[in-house]
VOPAGU-2260 file (C-alpha; in pm, 1 decimal, decimal comma):
REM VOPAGU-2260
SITE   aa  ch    i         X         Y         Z
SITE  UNK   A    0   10375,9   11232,5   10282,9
SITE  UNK   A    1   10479,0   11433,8    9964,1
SITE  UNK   A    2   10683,9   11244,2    9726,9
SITE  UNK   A    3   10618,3   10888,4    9945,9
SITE  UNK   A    4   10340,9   10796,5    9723,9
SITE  UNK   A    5   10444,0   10985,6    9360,2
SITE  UNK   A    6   10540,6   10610,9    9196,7
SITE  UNK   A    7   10176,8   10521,3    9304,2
SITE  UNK   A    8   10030,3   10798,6    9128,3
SITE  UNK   A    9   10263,6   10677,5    8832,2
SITE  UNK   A   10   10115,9   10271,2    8879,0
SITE  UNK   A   11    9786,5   10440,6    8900,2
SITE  UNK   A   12    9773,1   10623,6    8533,1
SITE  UNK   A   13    9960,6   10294,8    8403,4
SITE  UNK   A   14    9723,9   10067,4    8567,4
SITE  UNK   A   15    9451,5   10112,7    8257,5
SITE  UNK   A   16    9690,8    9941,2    8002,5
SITE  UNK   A   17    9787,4    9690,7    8210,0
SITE  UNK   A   18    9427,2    9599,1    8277,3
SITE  UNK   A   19    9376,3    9594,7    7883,0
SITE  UNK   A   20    9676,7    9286,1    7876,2
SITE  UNK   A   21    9462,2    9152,4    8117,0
SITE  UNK   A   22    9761,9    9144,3    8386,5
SITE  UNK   A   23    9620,4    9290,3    8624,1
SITE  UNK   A   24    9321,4    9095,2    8680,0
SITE  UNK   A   25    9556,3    8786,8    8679,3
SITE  UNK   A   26    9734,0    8960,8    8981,4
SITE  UNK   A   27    9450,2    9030,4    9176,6
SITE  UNK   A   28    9268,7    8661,3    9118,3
SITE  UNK   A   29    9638,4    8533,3    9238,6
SITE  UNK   A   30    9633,8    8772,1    9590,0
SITE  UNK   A   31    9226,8    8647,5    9650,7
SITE  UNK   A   32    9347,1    8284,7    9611,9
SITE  UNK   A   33    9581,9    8310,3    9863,2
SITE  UNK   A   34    9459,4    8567,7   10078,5
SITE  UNK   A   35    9091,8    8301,3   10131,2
SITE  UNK   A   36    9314,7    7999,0   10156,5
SITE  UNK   A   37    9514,4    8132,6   10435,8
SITE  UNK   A   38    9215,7    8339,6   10613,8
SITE  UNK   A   39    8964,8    8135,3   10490,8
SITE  UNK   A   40    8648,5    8363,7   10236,7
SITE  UNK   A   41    8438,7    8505,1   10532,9
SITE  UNK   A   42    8517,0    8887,8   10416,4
SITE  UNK   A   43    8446,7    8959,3   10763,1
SITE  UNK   A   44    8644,3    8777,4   10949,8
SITE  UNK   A   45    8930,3    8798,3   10667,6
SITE  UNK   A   46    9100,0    9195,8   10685,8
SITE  UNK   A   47    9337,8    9054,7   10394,7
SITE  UNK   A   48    9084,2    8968,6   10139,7
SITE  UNK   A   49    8867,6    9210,1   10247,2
SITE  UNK   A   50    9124,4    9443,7   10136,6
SITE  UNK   A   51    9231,0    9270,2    9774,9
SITE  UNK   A   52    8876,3    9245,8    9753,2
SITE  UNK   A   53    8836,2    9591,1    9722,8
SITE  UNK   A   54    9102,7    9609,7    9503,1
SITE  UNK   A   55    8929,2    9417,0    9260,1
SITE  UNK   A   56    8631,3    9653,3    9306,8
SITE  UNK   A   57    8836,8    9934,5    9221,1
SITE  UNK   A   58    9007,1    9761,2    8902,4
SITE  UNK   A   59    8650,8    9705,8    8798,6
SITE  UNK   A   60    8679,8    9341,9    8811,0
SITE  UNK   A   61    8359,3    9122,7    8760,4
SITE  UNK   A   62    8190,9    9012,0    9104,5
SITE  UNK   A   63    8162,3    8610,9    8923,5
SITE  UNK   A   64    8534,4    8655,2    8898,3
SITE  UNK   A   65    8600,1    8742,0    9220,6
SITE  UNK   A   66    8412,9    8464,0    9377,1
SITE  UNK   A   67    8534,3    8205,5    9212,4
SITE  UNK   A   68    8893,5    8336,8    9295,6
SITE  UNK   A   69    8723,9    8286,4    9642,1
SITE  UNK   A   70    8667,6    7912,1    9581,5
SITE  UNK   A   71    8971,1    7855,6    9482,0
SITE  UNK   A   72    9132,9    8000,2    9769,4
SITE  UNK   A   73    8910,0    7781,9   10012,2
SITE  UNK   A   74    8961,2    7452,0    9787,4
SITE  UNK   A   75    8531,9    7444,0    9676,0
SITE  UNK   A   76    8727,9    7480,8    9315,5
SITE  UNK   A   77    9022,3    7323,2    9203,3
SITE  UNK   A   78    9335,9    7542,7    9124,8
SITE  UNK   A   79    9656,6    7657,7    9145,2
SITE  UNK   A   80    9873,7    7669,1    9470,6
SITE  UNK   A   81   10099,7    7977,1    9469,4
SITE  UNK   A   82   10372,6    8037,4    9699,4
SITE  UNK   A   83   10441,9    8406,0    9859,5
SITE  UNK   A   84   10770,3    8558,6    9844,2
SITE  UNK   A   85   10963,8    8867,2    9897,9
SITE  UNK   A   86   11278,9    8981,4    9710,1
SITE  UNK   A   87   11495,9    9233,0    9854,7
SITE  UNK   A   88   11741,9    9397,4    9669,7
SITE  UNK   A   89   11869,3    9732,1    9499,4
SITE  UNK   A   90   11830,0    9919,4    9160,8
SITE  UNK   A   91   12088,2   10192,9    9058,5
SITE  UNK   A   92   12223,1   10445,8    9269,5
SITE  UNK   A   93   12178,2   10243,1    9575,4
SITE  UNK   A   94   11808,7   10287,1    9589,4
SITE  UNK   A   95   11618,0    9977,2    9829,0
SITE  UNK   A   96   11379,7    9750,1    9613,7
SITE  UNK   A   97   11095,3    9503,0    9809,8
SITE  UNK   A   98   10949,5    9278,6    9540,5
SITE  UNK   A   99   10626,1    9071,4    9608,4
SITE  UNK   A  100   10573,8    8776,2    9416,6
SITE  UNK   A  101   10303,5    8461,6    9407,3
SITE  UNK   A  102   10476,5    8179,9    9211,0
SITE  UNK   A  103   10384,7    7810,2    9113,1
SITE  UNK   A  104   10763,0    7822,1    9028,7
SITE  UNK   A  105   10988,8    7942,5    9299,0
SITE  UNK   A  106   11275,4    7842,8    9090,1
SITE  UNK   A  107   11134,7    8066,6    8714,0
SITE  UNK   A  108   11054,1    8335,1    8913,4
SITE  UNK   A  109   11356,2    8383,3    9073,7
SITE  UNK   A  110   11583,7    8361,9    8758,7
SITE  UNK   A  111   11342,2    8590,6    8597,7
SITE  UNK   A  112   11383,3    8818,5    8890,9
SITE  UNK   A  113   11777,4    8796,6    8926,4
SITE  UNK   A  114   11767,0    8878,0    8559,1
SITE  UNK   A  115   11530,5    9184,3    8526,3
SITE  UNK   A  116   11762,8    9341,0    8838,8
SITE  UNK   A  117   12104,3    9259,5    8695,0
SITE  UNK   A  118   11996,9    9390,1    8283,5
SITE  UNK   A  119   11843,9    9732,5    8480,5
SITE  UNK   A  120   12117,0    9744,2    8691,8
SITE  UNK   A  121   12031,6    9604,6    9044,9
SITE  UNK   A  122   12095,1    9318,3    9223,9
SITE  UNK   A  123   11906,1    9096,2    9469,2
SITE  UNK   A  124   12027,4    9112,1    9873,9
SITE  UNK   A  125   12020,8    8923,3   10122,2
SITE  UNK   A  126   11694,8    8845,7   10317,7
SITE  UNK   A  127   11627,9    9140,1   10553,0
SITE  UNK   A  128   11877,4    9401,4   10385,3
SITE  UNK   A  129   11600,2    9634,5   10285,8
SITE  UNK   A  130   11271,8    9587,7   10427,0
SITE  UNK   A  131   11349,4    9712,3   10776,3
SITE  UNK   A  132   11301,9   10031,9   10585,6
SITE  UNK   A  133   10956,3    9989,5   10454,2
SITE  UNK   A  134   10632,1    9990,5   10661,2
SITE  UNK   A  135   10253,9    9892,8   10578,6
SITE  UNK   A  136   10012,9   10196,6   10520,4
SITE  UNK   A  137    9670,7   10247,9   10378,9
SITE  UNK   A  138    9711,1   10492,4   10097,0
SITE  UNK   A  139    9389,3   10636,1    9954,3
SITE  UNK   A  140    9360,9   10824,2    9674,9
SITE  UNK   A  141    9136,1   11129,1    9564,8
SITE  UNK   A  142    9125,6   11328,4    9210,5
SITE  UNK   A  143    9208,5   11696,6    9338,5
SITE  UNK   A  144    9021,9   11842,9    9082,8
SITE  UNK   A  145    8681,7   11715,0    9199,7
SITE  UNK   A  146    8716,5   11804,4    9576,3
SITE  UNK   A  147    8868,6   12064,0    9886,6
SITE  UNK   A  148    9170,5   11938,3   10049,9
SITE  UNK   A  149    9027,1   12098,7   10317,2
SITE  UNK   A  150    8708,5   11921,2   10360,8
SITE  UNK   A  151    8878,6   11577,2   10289,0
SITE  UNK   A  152    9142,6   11637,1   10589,6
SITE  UNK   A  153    8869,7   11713,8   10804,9
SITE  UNK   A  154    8716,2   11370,5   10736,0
SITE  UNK   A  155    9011,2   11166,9   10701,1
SITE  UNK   A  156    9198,9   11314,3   11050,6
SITE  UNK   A  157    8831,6   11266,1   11240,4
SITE  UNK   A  158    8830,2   10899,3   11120,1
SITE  UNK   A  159    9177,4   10876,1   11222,5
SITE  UNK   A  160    9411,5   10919,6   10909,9
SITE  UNK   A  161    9740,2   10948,4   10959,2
SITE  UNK   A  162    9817,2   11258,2   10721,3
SITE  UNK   A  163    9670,0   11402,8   10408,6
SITE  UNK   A  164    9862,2   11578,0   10108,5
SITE  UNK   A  165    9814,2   11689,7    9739,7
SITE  UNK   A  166   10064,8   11489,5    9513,5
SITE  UNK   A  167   10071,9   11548,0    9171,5
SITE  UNK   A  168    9713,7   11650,2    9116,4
SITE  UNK   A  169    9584,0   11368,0    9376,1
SITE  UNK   A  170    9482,5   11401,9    9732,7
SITE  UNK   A  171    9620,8   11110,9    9919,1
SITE  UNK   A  172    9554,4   11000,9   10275,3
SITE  UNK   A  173    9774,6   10788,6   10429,0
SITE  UNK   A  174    9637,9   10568,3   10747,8
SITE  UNK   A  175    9790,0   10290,3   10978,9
SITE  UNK   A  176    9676,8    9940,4   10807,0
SITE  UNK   A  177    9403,4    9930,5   11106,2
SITE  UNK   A  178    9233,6   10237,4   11045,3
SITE  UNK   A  179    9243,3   10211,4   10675,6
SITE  UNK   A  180    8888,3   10033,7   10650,6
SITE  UNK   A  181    8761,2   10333,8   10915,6
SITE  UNK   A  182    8889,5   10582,2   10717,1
SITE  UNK   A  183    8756,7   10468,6   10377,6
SITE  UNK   A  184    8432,4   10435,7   10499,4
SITE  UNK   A  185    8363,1   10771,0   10669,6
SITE  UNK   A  186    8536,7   10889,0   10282,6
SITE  UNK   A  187    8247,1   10742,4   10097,6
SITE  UNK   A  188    7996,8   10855,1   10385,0
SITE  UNK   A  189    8088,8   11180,4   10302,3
SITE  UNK   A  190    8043,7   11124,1    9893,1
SITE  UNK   A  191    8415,6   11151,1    9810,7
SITE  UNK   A  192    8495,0   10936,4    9565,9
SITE  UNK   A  193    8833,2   10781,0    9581,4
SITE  UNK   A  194    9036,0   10658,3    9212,9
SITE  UNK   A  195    9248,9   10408,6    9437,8
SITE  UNK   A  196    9252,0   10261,2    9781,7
SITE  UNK   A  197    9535,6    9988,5    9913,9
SITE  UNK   A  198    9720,6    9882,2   10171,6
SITE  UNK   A  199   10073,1    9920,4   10036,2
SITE  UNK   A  200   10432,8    9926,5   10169,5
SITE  UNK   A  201   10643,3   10332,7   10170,4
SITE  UNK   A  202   10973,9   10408,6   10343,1
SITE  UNK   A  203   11023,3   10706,4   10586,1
SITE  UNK   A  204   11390,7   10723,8   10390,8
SITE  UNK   A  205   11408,7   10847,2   10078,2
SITE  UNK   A  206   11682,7   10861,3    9808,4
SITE  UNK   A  207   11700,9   11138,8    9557,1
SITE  UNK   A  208   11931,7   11057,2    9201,5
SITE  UNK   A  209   11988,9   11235,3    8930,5
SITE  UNK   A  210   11763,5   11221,0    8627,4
SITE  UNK   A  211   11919,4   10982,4    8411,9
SITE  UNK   A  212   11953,6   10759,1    8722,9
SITE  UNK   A  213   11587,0   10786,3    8797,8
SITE  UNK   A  214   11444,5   10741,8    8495,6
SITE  UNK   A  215   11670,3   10351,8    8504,4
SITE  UNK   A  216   11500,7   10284,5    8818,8
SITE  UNK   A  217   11170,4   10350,3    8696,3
SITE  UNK   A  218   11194,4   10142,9    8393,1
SITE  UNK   A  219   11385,6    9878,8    8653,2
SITE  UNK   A  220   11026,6    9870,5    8851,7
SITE  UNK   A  221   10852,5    9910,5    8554,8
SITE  UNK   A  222   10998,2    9578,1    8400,9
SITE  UNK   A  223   10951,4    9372,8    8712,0
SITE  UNK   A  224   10559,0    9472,9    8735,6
SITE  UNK   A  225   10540,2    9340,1    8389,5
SITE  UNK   A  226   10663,6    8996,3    8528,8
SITE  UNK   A  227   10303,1    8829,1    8601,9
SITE  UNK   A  228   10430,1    8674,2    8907,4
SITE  UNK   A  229   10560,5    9002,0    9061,1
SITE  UNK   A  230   10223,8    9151,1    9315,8
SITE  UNK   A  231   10430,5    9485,7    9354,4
SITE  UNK   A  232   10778,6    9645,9    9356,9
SITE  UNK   A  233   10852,4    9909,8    9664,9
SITE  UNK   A  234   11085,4   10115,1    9651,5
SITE  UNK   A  235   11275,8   10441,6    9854,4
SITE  UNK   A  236   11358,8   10652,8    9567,1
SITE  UNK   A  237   11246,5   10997,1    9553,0
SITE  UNK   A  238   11057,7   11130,9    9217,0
SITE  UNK   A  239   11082,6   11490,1    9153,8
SITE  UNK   A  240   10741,5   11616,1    9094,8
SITE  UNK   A  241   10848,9   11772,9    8751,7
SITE  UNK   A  242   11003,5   11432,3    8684,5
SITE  UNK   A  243   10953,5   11285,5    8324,7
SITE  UNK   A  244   11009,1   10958,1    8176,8
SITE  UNK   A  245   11089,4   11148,6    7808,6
SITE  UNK   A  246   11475,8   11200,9    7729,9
């Protein structure tokens, strides 16, 4: 799984300042609303919001905040209607972009999105061009400094994980999307505390670019999350592990 899940680790150290602009919070409100409206806000008998709703746990996000995000979603409170869709496209150098976005404005988002690809150098595809190449996965991930490798992989593979590597200082276990929740349980049975735990989207293919080439794709992705429609950017490049964003 090495190098799959480095741009995670990357989202993960920027996820702090985005939380202080108060974006992400706005994101993760927008995925509850939708995720209880179309699976109604029974937790258990709702995998997706079950899942975002541990997201928000993770992010810290207040519990009145979360269930009102609920209400929404189910119509008890009045709000928003957003509509899901996925961009596919490419960034330079060829490499495959998936971007999710909730919109109450098909029509802004998409000229927002058309232009953030064509100033950093991509352009949008056509519908199905590039996510035949990505797949769901639980990713969860574990501060190497605190715990064994060892003892973690013993844990994760009994509760059926998938595989389990050391990536840049974090120990990540990667599970099918229906053995993530079985997985992250028997985790925090055994006290190891994770920094991050999703259901997210990797590719098996991988695309490796030079530096300069890289480090355009990166701020690519990195301008798209900063649109506050845009959920989350995927993509198939490859990030060295020495890789830096300074020139």
């Amino acid at each position: 799984m090495s190098g799959h899940s480095k741009w995670h680790s990357i989202k993960h150290k920027k996820g702090a300042a985005d939380a202080k602009r108060g974006k992400l919070f706005t994101k993760i409100i927008k995925e509850i609303i939708v995720a209880a409206r179309m699976g109604g806000g029974d937790l258990d008998g709702n995998p997706r919001l079950r899942a975002v709703v541990l997201k928000a746990k993770n992010a810290n996000m207040p519990k009145d905040n979360v269930e009102r995000a609920i209400k929404k979603g189910t119509g008890e409170l009045g709000g928003v209607e957003y509509i899901e869709i996925t961009y596919e496209g490419y960034g330079p150098g060829g490499v495959a972009l998936l971007i999710e976005v909730l919109t109450d404005n098909r029509n802004r988002t998409a000229a927002e999105i058309r232009h953030a690809l064509a100033k950093g150098g991509g352009n949008l595809g056509e519908t199905g061009c590039v996510s035949y190449q990505f797949k769901r996965k639980g990713i969860i991930a574990i501060d190497a400094s605190k715990y064994s490798e060892d003892d973690i992989l013993s844990v994760a593979l009994d509760a059926g994980a998938e595989d389990v590597s050391n990536d840049d200082g974090m120990i990540e276990v990667l599970t099918s999307p229906d053995d993530f929740e079985n997985v992250l349980e028997a985790l925090d049975k055994a006290s190891f505390k994770h920094e991050s735990a999703e259901i997210l989207k990797i590719s098996d293919t991988r695309i490796s670019l030079d530096t300069e080439k890289t480090r355009k794709v990166v701020r690519l992705i990195e301008t798209l999350e900063d649109n506050d429609d845009v959920q989350n950017v995927y993509s198939n490049l490859s990030i060295p592990d020495d890789f830096s964003m300074d020139e």
